[in-house]
VOBAMI-698139 format. One record per atom (N, C-alpha, C, O): atom name; residue in one letter; residue number from 0; x, y, z. Coordinates in nm, 3 decimals. Example, Ala and Ser with C-alpha at 12.3 -4.5 7.8 and 13.67 -1.06 7.14 Angstrom:
! residues 2
+------+------+-----+---------+---------+---------+
: site : code : pos :       x :       y :       z :
+------+------+-----+---------+---------+---------+
:    N :    A :   0 :   1.319 :  -0.569 :   0.780 :
:   CA :    A :   0 :   1.230 :  -0.450 :   0.780 :
:    C :    A :   0 :   1.320 :  -0.330 :   0.780 :
:    O :    A :   0 :   1.424 :  -0.332 :   0.846 :
:    N :    S :   1 :   1.285 :  -0.225 :   0.708 :
:   CA :    S :   1 :   1.367 :  -0.106 :   0.714 :
:    C :    S :   1 :   1.290 :   0.003 :   0.787 :
:    O :    S :   1 :   1.341 :   0.114 :   0.804 :
+------+------+-----+---------+---------+---------+
This chain:
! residues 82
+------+------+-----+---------+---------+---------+
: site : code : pos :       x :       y :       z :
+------+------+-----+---------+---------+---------+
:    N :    X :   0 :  -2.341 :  -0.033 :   0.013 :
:   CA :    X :   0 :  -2.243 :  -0.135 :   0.043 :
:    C :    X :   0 :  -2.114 :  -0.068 :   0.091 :
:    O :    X :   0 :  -2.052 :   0.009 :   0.018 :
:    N :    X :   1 :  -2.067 :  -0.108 :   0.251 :
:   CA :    X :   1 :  -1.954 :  -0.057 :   0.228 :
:    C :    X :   1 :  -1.807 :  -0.114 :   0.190 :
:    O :    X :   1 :  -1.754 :  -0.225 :   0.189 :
:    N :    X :   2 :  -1.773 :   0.003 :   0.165 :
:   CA :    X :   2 :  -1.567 :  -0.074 :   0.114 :
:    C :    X :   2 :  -1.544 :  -0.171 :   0.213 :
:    O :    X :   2 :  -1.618 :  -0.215 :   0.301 :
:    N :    X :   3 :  -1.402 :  -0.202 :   0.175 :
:   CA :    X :   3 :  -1.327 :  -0.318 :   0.263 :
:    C :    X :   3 :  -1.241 :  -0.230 :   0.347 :
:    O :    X :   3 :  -1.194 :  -0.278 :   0.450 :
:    N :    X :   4 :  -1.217 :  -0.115 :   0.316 :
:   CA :    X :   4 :  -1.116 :  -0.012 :   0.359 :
:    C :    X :   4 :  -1.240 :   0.062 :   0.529 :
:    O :    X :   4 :  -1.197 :   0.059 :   0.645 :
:    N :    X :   5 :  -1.365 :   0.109 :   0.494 :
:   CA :    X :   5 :  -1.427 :   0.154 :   0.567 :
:    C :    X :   5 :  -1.503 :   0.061 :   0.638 :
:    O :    X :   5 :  -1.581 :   0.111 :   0.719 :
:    N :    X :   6 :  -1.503 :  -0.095 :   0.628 :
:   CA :    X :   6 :  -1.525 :  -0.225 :   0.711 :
:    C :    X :   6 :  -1.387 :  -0.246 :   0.820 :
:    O :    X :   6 :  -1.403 :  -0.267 :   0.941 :
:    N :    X :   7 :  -1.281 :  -0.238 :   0.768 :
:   CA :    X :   7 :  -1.179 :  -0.262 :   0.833 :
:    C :    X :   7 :  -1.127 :  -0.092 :   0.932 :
:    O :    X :   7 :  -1.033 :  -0.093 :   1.013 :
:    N :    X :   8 :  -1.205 :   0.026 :   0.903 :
:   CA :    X :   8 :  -1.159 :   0.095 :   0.966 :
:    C :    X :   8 :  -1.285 :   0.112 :   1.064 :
:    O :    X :   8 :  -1.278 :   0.199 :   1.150 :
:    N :    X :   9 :  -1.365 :   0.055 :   1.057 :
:   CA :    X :   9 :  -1.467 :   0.032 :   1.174 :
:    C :    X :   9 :  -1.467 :  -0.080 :   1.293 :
:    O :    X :   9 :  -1.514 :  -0.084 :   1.407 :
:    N :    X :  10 :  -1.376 :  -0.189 :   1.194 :
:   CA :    X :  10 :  -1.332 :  -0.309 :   1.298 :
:    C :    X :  10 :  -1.228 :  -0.230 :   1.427 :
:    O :    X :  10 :  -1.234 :  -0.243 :   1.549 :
:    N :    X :  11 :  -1.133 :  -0.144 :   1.341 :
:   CA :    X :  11 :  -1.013 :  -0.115 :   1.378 :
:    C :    X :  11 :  -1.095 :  -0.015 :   1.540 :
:    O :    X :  11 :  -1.076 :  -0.027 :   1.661 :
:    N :    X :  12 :  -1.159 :   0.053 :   1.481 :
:   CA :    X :  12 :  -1.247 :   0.142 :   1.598 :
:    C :    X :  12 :  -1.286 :   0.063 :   1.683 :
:    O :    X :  12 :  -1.253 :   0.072 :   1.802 :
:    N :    X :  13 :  -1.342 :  -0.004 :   1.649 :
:   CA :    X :  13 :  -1.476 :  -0.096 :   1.767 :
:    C :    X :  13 :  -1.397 :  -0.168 :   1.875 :
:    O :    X :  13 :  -1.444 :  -0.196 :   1.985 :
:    N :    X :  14 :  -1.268 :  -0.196 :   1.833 :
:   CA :    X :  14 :  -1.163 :  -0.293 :   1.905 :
:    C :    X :  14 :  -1.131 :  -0.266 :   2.107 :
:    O :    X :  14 :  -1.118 :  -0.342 :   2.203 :
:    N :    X :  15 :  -1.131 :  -0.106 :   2.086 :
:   CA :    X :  15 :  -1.135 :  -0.066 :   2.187 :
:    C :    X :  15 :  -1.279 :  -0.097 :   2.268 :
:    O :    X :  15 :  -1.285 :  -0.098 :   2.391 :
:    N :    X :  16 :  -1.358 :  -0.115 :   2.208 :
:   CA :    X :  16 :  -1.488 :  -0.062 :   2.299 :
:    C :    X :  16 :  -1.571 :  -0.217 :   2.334 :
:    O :    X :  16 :  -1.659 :  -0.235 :   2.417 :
:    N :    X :  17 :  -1.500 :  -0.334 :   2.223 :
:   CA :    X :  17 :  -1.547 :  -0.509 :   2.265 :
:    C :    X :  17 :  -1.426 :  -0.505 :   2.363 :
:    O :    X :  17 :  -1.310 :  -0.465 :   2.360 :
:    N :    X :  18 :  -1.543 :  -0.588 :   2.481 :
:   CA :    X :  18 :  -1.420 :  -0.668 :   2.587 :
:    C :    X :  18 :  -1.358 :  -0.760 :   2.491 :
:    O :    X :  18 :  -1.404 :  -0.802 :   2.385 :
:    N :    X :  19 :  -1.207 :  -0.792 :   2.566 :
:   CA :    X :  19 :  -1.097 :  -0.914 :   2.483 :
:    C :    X :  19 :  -1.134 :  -1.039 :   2.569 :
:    O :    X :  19 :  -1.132 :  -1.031 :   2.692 :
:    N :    X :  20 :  -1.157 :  -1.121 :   2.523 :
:   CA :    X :  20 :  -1.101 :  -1.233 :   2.637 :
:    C :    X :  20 :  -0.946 :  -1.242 :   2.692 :
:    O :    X :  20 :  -0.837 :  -1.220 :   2.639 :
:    N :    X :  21 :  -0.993 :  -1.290 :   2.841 :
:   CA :    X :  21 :  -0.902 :  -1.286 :   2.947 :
:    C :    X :  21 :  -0.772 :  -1.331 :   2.893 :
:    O :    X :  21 :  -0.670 :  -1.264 :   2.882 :
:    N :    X :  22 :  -0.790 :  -1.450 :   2.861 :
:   CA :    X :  22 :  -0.670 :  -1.598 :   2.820 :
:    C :    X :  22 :  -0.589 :  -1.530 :   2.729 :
:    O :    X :  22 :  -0.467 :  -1.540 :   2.730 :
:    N :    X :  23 :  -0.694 :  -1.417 :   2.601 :
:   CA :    X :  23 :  -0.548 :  -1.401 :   2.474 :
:    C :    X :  23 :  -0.502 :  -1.244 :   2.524 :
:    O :    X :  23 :  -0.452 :  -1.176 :   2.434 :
:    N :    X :  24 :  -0.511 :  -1.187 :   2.643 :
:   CA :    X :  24 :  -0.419 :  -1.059 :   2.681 :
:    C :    X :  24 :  -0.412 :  -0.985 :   2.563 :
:    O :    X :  24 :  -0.302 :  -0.934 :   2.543 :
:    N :    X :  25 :  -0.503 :  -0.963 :   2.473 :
:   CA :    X :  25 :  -0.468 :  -0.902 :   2.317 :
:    C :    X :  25 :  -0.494 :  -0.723 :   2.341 :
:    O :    X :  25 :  -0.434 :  -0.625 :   2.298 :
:    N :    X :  26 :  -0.635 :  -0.743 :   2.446 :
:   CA :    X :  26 :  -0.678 :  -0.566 :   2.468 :
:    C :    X :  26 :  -0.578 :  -0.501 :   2.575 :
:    O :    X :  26 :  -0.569 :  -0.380 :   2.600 :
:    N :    X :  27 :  -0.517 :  -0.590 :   2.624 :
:   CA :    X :  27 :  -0.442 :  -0.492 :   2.763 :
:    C :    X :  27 :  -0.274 :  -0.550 :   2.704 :
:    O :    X :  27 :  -0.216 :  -0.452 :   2.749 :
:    N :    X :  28 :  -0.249 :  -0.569 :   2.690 :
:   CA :    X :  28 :  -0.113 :  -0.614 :   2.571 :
:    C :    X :  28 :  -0.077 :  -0.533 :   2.407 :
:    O :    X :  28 :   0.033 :  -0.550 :   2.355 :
:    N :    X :  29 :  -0.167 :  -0.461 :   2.351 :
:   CA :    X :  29 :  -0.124 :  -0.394 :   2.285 :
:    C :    X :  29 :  -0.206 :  -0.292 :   2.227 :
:    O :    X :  29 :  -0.327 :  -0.302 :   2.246 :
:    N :    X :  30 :  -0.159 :  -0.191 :   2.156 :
:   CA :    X :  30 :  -0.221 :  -0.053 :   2.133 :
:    C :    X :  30 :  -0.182 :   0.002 :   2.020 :
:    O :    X :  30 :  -0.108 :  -0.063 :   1.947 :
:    N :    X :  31 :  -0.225 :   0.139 :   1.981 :
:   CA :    X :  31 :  -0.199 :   0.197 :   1.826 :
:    C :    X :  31 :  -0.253 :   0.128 :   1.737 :
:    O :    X :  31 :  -0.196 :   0.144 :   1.629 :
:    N :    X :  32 :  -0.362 :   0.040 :   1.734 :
:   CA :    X :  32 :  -0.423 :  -0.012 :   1.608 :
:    C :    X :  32 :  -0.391 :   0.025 :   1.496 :
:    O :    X :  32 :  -0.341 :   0.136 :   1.515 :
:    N :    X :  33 :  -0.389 :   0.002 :   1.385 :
:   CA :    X :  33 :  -0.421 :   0.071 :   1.245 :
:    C :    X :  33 :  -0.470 :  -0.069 :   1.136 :
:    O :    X :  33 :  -0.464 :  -0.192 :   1.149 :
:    N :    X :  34 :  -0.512 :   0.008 :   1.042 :
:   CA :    X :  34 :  -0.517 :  -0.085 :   0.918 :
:    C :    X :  34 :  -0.442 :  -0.007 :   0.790 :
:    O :    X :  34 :  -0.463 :   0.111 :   0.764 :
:    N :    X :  35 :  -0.356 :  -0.089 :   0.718 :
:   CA :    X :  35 :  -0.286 :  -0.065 :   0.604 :
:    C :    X :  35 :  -0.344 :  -0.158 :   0.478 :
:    O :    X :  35 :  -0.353 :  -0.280 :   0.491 :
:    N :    X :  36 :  -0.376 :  -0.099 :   0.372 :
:   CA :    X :  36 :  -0.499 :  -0.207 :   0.310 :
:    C :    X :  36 :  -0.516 :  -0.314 :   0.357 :
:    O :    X :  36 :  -0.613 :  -0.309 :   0.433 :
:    N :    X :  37 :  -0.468 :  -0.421 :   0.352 :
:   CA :    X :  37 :  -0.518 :  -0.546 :   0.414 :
:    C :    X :  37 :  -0.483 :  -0.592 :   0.552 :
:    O :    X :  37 :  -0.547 :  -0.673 :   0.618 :
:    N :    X :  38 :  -0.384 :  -0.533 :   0.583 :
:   CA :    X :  38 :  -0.325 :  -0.573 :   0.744 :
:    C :    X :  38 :  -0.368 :  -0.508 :   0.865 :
:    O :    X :  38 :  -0.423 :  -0.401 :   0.842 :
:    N :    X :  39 :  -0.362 :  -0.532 :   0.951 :
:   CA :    X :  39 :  -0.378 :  -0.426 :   1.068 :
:    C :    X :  39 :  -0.321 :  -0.499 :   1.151 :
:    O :    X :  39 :  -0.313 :  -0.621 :   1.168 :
:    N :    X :  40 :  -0.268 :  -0.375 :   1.222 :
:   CA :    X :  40 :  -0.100 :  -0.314 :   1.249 :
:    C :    X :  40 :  -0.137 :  -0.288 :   1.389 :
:    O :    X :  40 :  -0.247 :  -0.241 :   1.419 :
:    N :    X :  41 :  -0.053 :  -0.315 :   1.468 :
:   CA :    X :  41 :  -0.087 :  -0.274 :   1.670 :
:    C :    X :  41 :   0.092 :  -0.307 :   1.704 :
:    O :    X :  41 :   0.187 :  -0.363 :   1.648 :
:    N :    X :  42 :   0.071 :  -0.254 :   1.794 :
:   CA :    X :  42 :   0.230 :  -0.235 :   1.912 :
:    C :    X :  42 :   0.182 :  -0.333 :   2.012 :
:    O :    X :  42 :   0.069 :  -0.319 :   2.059 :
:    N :    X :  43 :   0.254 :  -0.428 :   2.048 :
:   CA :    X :  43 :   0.208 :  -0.567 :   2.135 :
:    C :    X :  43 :   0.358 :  -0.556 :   2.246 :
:    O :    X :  43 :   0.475 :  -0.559 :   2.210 :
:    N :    X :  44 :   0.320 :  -0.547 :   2.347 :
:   CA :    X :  44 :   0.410 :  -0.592 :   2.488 :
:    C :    X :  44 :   0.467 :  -0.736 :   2.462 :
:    O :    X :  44 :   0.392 :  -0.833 :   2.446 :
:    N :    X :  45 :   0.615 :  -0.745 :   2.460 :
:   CA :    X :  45 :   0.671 :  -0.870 :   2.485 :
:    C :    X :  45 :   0.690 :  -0.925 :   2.620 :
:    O :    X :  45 :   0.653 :  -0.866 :   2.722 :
:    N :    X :  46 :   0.751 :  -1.042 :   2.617 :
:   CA :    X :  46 :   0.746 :  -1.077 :   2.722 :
:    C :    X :  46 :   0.851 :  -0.967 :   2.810 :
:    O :    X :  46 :   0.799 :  -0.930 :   2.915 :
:    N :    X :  47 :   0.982 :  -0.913 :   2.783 :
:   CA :    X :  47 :   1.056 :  -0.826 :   2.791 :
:    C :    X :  47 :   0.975 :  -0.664 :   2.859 :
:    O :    X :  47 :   1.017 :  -0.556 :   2.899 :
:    N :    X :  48 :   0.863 :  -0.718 :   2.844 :
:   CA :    X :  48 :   0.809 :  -0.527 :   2.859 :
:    C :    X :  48 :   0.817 :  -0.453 :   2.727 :
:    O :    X :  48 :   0.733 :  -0.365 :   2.704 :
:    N :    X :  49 :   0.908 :  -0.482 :   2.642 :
:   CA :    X :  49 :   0.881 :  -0.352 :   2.518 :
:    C :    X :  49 :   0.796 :  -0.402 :   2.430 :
:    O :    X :  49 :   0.777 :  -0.519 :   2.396 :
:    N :    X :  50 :   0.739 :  -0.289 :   2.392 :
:   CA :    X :  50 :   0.628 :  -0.290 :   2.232 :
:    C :    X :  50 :   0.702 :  -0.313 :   2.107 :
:    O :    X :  50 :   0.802 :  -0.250 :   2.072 :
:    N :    X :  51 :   0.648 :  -0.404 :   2.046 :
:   CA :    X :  51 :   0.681 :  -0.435 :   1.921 :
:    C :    X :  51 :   0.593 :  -0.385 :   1.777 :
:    O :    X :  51 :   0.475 :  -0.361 :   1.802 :
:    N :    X :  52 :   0.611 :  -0.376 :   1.710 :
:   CA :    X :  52 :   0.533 :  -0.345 :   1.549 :
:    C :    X :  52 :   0.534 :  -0.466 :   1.528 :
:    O :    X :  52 :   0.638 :  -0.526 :   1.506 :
:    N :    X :  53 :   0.421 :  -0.520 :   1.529 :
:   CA :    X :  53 :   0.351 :  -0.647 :   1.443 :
:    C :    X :  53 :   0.199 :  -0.648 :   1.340 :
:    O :    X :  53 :   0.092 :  -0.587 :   1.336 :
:    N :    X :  54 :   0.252 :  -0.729 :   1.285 :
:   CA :    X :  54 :   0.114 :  -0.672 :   1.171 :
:    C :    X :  54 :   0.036 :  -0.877 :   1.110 :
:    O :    X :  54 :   0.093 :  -0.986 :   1.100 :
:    N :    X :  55 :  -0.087 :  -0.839 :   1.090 :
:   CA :    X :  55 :  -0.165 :  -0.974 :   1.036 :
:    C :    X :  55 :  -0.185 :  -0.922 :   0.909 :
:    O :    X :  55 :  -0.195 :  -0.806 :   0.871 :
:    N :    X :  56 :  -0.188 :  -1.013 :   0.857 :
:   CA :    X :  56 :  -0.299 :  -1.017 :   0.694 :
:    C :    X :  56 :  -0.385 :  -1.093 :   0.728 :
:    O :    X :  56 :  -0.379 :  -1.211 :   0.765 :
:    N :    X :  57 :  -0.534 :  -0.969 :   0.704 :
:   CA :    X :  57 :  -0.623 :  -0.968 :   0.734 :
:    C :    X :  57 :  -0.719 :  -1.091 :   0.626 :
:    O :    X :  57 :  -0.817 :  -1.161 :   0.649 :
:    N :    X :  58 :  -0.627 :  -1.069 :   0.495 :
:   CA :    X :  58 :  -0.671 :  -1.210 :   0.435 :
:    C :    X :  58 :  -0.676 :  -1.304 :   0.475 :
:    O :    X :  58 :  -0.777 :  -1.364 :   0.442 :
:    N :    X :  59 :  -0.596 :  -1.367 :   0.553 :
:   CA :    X :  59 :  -0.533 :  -1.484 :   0.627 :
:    C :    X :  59 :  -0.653 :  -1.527 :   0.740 :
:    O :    X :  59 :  -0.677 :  -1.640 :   0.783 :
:    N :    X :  60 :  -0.729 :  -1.386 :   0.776 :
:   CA :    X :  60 :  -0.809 :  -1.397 :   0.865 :
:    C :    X :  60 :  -0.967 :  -1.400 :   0.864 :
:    O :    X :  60 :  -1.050 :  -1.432 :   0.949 :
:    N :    X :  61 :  -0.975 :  -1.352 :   0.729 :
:   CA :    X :  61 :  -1.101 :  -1.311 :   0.717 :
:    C :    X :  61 :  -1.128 :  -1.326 :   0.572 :
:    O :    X :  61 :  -1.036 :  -1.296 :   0.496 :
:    N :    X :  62 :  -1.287 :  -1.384 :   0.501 :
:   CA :    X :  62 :  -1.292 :  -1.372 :   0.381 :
:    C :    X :  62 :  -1.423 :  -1.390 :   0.283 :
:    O :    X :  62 :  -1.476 :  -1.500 :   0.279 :
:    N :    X :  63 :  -1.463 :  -1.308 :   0.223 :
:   CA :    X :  63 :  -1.593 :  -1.287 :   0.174 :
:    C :    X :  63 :  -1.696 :  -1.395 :   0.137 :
:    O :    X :  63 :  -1.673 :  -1.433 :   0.022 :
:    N :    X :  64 :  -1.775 :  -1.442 :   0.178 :
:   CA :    X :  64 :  -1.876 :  -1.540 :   0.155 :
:    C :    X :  64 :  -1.973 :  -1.495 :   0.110 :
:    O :    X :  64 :  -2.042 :  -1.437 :   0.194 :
:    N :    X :  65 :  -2.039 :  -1.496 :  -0.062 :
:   CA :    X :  65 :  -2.124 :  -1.469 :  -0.069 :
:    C :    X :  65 :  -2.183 :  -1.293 :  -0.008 :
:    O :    X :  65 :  -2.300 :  -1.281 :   0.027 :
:    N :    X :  66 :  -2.094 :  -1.180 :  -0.005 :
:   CA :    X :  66 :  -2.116 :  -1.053 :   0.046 :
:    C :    X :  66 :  -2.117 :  -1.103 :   0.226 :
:    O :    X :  66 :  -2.188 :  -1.058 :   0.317 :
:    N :    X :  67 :  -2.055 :  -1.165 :   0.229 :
:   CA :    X :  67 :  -2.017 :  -1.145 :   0.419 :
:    C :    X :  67 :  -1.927 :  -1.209 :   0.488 :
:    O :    X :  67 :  -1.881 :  -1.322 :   0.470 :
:    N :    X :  68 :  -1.903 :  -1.128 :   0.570 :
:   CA :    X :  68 :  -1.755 :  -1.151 :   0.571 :
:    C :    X :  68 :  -1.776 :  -1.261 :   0.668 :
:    O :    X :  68 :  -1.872 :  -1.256 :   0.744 :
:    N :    X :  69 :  -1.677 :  -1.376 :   0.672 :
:   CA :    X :  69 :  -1.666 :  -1.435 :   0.764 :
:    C :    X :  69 :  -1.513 :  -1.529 :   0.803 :
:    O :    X :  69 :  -1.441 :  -1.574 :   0.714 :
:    N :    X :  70 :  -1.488 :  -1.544 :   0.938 :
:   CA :    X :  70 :  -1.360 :  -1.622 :   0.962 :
:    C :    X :  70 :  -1.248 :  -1.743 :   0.885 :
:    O :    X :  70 :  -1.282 :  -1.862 :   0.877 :
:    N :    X :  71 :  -1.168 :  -1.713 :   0.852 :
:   CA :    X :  71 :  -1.113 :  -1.825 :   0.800 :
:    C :    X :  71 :  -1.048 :  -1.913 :   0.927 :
:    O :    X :  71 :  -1.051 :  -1.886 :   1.047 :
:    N :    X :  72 :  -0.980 :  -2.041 :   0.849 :
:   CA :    X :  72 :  -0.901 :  -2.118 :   0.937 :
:    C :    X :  72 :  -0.778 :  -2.045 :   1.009 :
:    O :    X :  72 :  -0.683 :  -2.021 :   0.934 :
:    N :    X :  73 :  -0.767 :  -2.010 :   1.130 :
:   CA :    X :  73 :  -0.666 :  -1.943 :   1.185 :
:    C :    X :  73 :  -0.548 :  -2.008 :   1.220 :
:    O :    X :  73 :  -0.479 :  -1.959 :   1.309 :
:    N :    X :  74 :  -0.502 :  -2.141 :   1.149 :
:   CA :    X :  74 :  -0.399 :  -2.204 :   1.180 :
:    C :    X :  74 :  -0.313 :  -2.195 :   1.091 :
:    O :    X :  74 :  -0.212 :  -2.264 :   1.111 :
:    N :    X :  75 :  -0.315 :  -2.129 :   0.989 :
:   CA :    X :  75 :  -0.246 :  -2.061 :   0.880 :
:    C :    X :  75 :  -0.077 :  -2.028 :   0.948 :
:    O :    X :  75 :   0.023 :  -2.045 :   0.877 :
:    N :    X :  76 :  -0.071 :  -2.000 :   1.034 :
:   CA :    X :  76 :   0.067 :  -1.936 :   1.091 :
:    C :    X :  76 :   0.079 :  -1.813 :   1.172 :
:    O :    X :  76 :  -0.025 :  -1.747 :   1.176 :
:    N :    X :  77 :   0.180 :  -1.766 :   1.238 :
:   CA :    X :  77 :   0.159 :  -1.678 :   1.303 :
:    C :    X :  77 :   0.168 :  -1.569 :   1.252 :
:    O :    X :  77 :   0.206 :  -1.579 :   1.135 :
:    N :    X :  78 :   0.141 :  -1.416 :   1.300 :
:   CA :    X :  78 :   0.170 :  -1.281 :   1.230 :
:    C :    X :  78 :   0.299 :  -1.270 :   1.259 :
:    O :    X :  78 :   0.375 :  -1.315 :   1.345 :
:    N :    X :  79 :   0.309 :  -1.171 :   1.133 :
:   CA :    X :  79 :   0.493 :  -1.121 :   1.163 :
:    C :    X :  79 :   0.557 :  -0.967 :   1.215 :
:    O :    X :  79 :   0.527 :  -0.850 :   1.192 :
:    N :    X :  80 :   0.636 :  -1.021 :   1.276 :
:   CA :    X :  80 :   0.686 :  -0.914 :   1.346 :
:    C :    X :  80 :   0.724 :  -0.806 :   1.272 :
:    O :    X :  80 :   0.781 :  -0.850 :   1.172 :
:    N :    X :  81 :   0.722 :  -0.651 :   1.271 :
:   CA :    X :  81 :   0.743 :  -0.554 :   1.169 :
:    C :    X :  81 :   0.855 :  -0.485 :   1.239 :
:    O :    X :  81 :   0.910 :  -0.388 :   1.187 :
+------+------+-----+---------+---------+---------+
C-alpha cells in the first residue's frame, strides 16, 4: 500500500507528462510543482505576466473512499495565494 506522501509525489510527477486541457491553461500557465503534506504548491502566470506562489489543499480536493482515492466537490472555494 502506498503512503499519501508517495501517492501525491507521483501525482506531482505525472503532471508534466498528462496533457492539460486547453480551456483551464493550468500546464502552460504554471510550473515548480511541489507537494507539502497535504497541499501542492506551483508558480501560476497572472494575468500581469508574473508568477505567483499559490497552493490547494489537496483535502479539499481529493478523498479516500473505501482505500481509493477519489474527487471531491470542487466548489469548495478557490486556492490561496502564498
Amino acid at each position: 500500500m502506498f503512503s499519501l506522501s508517495t501517492t501525491l509525489l507521483f501525482l506531482t510527477s505525472s503532471l508534466a507528462a498528462f496533457a492539460v486541457a486547453q480551456d483551464s491553461g493550468f500546464g502552460s500557465t504554471c510550473n515548480t510543482f511541489s507537494t507539502n503534506t497535504h497541499y501542492f504548491e506551483a508558480n501560476c502566470q497572472a494575468y500581469d505576466g508574473d508568477y505567483r506562489g499559490t497552493e490547494q489543499d489537496l483535502n479539499l480536493c481529493i478523498a479516500n473512499a473505501n482505500g481509493a482515492l477519489v474527487a471531491r466537490d470542487t466548489s469548495v472555494g478557490p486556492a490561496s495565494i502564498v
